[in-house]
N, C-alpha and C positions, 0 to 999 in steps of 0.2 A: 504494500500500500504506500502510496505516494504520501509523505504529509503534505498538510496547508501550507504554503509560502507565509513565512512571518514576516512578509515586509508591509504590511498596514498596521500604522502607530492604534488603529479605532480598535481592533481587537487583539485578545490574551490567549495564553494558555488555554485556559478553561474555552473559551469562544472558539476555539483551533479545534481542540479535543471536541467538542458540541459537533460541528460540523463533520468532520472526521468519521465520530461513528453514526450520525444520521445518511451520510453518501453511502457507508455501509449496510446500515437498516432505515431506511425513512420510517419503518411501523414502528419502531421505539416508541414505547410510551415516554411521557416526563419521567415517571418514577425509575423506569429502567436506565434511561439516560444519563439522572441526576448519580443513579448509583454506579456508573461506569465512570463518569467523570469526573466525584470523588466531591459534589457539591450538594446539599439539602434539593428538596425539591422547588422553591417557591425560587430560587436565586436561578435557579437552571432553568424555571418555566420564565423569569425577566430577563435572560439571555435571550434565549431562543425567543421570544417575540422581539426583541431589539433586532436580533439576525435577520431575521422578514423584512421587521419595517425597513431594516436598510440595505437592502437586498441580497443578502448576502446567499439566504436562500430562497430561491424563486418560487420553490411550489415543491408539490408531492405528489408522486405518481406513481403510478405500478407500470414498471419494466415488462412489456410482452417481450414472448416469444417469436417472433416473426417468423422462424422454420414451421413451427406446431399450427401457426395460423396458415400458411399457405404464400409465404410474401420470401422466397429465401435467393429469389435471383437479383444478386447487386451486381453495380456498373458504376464506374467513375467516368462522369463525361467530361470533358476540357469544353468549354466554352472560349472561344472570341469574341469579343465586339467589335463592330464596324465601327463605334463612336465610343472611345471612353470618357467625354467631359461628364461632370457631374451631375447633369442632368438624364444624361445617358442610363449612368449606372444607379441612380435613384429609379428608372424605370425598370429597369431589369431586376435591380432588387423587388422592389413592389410586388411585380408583376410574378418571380418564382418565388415567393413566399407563398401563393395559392397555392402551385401545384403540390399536391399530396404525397405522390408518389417522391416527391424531392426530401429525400431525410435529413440533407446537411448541404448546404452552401457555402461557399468560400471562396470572397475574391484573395488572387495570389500575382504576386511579383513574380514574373516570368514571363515563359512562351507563349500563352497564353492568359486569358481575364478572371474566368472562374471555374471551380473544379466543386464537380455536382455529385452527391451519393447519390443515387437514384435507386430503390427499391422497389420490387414488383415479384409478380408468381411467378414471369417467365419472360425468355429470350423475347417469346413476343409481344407477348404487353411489351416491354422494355420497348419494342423497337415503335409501336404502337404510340408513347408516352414522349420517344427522342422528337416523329415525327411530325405530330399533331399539336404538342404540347411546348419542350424544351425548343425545337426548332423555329416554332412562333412568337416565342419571348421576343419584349423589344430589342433591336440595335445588334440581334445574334446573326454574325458573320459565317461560324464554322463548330463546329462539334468534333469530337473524337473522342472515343468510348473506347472503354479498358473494363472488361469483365472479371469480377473476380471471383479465382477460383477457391478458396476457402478463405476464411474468416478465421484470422491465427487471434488477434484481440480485436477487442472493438470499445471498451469501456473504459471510462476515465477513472486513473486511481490514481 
């Protein structure tokens, strides 16, 4: 497990450890928590709401399985744009935030503008999603797709 970077003067030990083992279990109760990280319960539950309010943690969710549901064919697409002024890329953002099938965006410094996760049941959704979808985004020049063939990590720790 990775720890938390100690370079924010706002949070401690205890607020490091808080997070730490909630990325590991989100179900934690307060009382399981406060008794892992070694603080009463009532100082651990004004933690953990300060953490929220400052966003430190965003939300709580249940982790699917995406093989178990039928979603197990990934693709990293390279995007170009024809335009990258900032108006540009405020459109292209905007615009693949809709798409569903898009799991992770990221523009990059390189040969290309952004490199797309794209998730889907199969080869052809996939190709289905490139063409209708990702290739209609505004200001998109060109695409090139890398299938991957197993999933060694995928998880932030």
């Amino acid at each position: 497990m990775q720890n938390i970077a100690q370079t924010d003067s706002e949070i401690d030990l205890f607020d490091r450890r808080i997070l730490e083992e909630l990325r590991d279990d989100g179900r934690l109760s307060v009382t399981d928590l406060s008794a892992r990280i070694g603080l009463s319960k009532t100082p651990c539950q004004m933690r953990l709401k300060r953490l929220i309010e400052r966003g430190y943690i965003e939300g709580f969710r249940a982790v699917l399985n995406p093989e178990k549901l039928g979603f197990d064919h990934v693709a990293f697409t390279e995007v170009t744009l024809s335009d990258t002024r900032e108006e540009a890329l405020e459109a292209f953002n905007a615009a693949v935030k809709k798409i569903p099938e898009v799991e992770e965006c990221h523009m990059i410094a390189g040969r290309f503008d952004y490199l797309l996760k794209v998730r889907t049941s199969n080869i052809r959704r996939y190709r289905e999603v490139l063409g209708e979808k990702i290739s209609s985004l505004p200001h998109v020049a060109s695409t090139s797709t890398s299938v991957a063939m197993q999933a060694v990590k995928e998880t932030w720790v």
